[in-house]
C-alpha positions as a Markdown table, in Angstrom:
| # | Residue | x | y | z |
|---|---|---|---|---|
| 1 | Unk | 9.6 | 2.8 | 20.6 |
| 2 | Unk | 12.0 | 0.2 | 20.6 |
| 3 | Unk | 10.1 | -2.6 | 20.3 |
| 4 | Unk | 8.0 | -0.7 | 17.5 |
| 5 | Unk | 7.1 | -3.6 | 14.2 |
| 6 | Unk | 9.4 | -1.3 | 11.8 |
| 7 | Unk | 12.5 | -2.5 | 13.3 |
| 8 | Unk | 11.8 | -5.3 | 11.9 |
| 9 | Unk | 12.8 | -4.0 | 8.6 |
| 10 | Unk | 16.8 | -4.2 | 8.0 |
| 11 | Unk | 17.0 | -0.8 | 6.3 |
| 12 | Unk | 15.9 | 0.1 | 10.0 |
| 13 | Unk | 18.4 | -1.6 | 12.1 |
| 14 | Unk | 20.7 | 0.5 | 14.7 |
| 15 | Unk | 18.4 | 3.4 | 12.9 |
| 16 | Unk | 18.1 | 6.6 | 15.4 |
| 17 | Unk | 13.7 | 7.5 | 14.2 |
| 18 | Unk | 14.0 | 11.2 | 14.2 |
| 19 | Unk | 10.7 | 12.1 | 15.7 |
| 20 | Unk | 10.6 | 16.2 | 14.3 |
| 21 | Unk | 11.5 | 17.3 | 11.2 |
| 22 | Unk | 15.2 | 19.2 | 11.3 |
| 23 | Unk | 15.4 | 22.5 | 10.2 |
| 24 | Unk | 13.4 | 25.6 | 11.9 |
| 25 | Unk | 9.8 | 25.4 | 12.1 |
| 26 | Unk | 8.5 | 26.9 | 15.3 |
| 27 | Unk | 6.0 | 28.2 | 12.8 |
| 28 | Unk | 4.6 | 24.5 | 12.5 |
| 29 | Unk | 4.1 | 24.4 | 15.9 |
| 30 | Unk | 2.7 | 28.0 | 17.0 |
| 31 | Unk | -0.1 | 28.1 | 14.3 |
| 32 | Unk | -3.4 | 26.4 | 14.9 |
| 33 | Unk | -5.5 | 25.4 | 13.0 |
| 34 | Unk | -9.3 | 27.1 | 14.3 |
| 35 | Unk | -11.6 | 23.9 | 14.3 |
| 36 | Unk | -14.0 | 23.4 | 17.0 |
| 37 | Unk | -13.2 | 20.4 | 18.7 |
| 38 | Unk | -16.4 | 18.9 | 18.6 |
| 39 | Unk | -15.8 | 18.3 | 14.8 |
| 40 | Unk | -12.4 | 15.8 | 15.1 |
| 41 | Unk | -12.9 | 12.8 | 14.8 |
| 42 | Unk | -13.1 | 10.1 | 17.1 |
| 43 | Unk | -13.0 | 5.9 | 17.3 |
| 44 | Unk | -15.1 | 4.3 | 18.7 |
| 45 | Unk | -11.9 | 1.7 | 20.3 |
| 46 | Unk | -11.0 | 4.8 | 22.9 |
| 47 | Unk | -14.3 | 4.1 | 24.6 |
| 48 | Unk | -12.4 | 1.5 | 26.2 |
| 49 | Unk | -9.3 | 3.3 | 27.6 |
| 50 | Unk | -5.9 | 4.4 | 26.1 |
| 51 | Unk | -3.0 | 3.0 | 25.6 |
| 52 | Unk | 0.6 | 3.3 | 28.1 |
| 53 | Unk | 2.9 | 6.3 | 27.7 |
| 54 | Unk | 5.3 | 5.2 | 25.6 |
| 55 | Unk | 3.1 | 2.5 | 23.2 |
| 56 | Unk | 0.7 | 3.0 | 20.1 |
| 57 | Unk | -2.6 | 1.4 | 19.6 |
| 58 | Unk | -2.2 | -1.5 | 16.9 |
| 59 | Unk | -5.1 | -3.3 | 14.6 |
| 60 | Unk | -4.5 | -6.9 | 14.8 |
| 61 | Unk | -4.7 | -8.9 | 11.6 |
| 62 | Unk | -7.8 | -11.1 | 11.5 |
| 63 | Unk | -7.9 | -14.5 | 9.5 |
| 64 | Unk | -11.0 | -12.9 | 7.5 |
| 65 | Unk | -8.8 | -9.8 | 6.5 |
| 66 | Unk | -6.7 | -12.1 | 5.3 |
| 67 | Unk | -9.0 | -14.4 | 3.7 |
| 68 | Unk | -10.9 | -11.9 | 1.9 |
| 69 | Unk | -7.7 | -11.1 | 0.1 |
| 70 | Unk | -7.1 | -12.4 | -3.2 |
| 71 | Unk | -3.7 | -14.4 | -2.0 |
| 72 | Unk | -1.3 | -13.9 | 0.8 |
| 73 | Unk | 1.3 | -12.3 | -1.3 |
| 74 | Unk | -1.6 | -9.7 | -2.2 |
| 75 | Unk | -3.1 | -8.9 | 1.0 |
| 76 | Unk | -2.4 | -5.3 | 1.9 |
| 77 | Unk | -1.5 | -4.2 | -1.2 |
| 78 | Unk | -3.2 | -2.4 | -3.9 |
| 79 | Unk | -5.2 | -3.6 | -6.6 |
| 80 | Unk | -4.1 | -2.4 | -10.1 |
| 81 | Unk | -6.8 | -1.0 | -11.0 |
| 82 | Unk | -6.8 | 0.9 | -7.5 |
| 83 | Unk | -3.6 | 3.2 | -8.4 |
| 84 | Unk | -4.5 | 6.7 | -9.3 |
| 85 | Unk | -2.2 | 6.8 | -12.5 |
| 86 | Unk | -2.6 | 9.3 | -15.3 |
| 87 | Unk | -5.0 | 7.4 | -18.1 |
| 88 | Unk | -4.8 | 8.3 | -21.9 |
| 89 | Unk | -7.7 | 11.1 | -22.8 |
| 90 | Unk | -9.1 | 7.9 | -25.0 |
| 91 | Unk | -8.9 | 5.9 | -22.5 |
| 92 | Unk | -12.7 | 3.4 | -22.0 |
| 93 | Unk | -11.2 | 2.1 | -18.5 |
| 94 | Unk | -14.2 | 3.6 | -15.7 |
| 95 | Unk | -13.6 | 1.7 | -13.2 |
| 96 | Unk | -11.5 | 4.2 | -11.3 |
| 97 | Unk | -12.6 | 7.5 | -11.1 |
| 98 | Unk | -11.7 | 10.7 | -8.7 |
| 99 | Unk | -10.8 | 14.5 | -8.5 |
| 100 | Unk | -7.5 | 15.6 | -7.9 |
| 101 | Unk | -6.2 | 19.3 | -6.5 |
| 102 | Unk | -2.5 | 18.8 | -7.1 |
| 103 | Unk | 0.6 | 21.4 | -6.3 |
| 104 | Unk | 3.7 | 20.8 | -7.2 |
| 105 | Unk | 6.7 | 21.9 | -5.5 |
| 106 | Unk | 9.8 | 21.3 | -3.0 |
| 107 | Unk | 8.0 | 20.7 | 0.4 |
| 108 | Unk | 9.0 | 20.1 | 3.8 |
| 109 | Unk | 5.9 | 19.4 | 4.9 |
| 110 | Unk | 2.1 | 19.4 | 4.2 |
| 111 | Unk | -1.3 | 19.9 | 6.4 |
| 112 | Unk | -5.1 | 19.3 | 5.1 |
| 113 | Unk | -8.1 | 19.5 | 6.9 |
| 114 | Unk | -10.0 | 16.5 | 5.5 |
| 115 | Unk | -14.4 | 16.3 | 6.0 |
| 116 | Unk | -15.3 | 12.7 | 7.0 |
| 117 | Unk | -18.2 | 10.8 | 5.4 |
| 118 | Unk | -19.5 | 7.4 | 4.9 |
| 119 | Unk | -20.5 | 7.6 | 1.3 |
| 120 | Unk | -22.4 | 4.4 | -0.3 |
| 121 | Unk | -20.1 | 1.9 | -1.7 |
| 122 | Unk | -22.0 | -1.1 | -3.8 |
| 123 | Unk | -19.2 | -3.5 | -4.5 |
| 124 | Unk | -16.7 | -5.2 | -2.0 |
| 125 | Unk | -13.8 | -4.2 | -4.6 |
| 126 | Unk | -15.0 | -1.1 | -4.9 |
| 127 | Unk | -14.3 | 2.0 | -2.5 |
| 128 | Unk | -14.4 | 5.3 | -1.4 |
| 129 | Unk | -11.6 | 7.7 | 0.5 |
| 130 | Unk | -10.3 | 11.4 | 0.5 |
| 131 | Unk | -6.5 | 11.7 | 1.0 |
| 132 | Unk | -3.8 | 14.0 | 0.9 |
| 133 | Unk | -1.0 | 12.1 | -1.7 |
| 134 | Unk | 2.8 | 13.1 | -1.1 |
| 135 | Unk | 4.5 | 12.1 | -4.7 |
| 136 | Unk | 7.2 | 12.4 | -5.9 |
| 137 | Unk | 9.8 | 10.6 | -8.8 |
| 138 | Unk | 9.2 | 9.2 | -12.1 |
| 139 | Unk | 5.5 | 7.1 | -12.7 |
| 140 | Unk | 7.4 | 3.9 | -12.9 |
| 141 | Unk | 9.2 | 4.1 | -9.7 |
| 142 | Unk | 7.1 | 6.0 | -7.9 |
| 143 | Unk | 7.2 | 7.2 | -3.9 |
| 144 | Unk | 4.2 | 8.2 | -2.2 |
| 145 | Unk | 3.1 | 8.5 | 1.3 |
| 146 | Unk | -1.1 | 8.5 | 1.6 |
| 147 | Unk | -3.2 | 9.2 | 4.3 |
| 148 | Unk | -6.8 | 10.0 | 4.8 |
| 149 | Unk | -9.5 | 8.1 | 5.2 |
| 150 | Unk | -12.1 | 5.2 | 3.2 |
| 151 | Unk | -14.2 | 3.2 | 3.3 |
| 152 | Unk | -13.2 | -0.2 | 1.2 |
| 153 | Unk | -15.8 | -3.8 | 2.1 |
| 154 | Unk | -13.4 | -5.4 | 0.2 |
| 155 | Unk | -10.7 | -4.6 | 2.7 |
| 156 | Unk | -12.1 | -4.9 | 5.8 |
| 157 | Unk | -15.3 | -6.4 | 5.5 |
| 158 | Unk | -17.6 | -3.9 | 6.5 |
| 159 | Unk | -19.0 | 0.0 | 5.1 |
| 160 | Unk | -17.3 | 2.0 | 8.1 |
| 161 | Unk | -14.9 | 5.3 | 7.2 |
| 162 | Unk | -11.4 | 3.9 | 8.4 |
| 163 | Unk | -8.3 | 6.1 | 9.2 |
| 164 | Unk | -5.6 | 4.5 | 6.7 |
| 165 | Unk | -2.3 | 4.6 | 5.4 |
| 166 | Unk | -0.5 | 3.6 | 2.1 |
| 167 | Unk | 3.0 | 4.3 | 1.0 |
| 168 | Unk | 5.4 | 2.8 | -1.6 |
| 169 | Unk | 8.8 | 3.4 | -2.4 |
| 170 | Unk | 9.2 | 2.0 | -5.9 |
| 171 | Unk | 5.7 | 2.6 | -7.9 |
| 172 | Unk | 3.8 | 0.1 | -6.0 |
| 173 | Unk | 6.0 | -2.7 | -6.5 |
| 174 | Unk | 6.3 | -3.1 | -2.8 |
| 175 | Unk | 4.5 | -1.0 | 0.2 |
| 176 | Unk | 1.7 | -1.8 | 1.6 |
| 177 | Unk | -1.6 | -0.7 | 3.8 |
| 178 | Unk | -1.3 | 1.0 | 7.5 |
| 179 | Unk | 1.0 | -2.1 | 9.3 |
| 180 | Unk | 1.1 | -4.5 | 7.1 |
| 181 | Unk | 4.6 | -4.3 | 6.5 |
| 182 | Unk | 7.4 | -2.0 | 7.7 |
| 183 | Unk | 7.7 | 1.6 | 6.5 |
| 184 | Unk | 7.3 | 4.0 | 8.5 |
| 185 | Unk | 6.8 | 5.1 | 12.0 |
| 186 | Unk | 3.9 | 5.8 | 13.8 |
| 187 | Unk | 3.5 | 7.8 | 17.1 |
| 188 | Unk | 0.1 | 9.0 | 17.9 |
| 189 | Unk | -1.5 | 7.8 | 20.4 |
| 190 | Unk | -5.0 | 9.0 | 19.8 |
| 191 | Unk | -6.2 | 6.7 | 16.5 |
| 192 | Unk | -5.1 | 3.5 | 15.4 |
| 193 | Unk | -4.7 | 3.1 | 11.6 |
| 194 | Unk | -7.6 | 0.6 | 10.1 |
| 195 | Unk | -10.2 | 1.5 | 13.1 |
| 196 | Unk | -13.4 | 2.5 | 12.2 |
| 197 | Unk | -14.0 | 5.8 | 12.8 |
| 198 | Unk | -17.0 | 7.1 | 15.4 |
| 199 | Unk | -18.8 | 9.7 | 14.0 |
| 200 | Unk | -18.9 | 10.9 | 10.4 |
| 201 | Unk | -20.6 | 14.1 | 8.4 |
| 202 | Unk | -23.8 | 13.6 | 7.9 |
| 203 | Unk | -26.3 | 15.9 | 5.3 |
| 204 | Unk | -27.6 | 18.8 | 7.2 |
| 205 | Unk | -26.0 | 17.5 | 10.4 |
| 206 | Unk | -23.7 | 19.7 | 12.7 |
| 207 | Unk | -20.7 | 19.9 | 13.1 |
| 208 | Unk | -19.7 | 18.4 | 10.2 |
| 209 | Unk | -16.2 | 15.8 | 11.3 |
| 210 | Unk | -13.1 | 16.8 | 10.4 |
| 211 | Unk | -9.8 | 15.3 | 10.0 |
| 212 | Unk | -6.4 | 17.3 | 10.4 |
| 213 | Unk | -3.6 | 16.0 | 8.4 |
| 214 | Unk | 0.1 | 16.7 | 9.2 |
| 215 | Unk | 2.9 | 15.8 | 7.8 |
């Protein structure tokens, strides 16, 4: 953990990670969630192996990731267009569309069960995802924490549903994609954030694929 990317950021330096939340919540940990485990998901990069006690699986940055980017200082970041931002009821823009179930609230933590597809996306810029979005202070500097899964060309150059990340800190002024940039830590072993995921819902097929979301 100690050689871990984030500590690479100086708000994180001599910084003890605190890897469970404080506070009681046995309950967290005693209640299951009843899915079959043929339904979570898998990658297909664990056909290979795992990874050493102690390390997490990484993505490595390609040249094409980066090139399909529109500049350097833009790669891993959001488009504008891209941020889910409460539009005017007038409003012509169509570009961005989606459903939202939100609940608002003082929470400690959150869990989702998410179904996993790979819906048709026409356009590189254009994509698809489901996501559980942590929010919280004012629209212009907003923090959020977002995790779920897409599937985005434009991103990384292919139609496959990808586990992913985003968070920012100041309304999307800085943060960034997965780990692109430092911001948080991850643990698991089991999926690496940008992989393509190995099996997906299908119509009619069974089981349907499901992703558990904790947080």
């Amino acid at each position: 953990m100690k050689n871990h990317p984030i500590y690479d950021h100086p708000l994180f330096k001599n910084h003890t990670i605190q890897m469970k939340p404080s506070g009681d919540h046995d309950k967290w940990n005693n209640d299951t969630l009843n899915i079959d485990d043929e339904s979570i998901v898998t990658q297909l990069w664990t056909i290979n192996g795992k990874c050493p006690q102690n390390t997490i699986p990484i993505r490595r940055t390609t040249r094409e990731d980066i090139l399909r980017a529109e500049s350097i200082e833009s790669y891993g970041k959001k488009y504008p267009n891209n941020i889910p931002l409460r539009k005017p009821a007038n409003s012509t823009n169509e570009i961005h569309e989606y459903a939202t179930l939100r609940v608002n609230g003082i929470f400690r933590g959150a869990e989702a069960v998410i179904n996993v597809w790979k819906p048709y996306v026409q356009m590189p810029r254009e994509f698809s995802l489901a996501q559980m979005w942590l929010v919280a202070g004012p629209p212009s500097n907003l923090n959020t924490i977002e995790f779920g899964w897409q599937v985005y060309p434009g991103r990384y150059g292919d139609d496959n549903a990808r586990f992913f990340v985003y968070w920012t800190a100041d309304g999307y002024r800085s943060g960034c994609y997965n780990l692109d940039c430092p911001g948080f830590v991850p643990v698991n072993q089991a999926y690496v954030l940008g992989e393509p995921i190995g099996h997906v819902s299908t119509l009619g097929g069974s089981p349907d694929r499901e992703l558990v979301v904790e947080t």
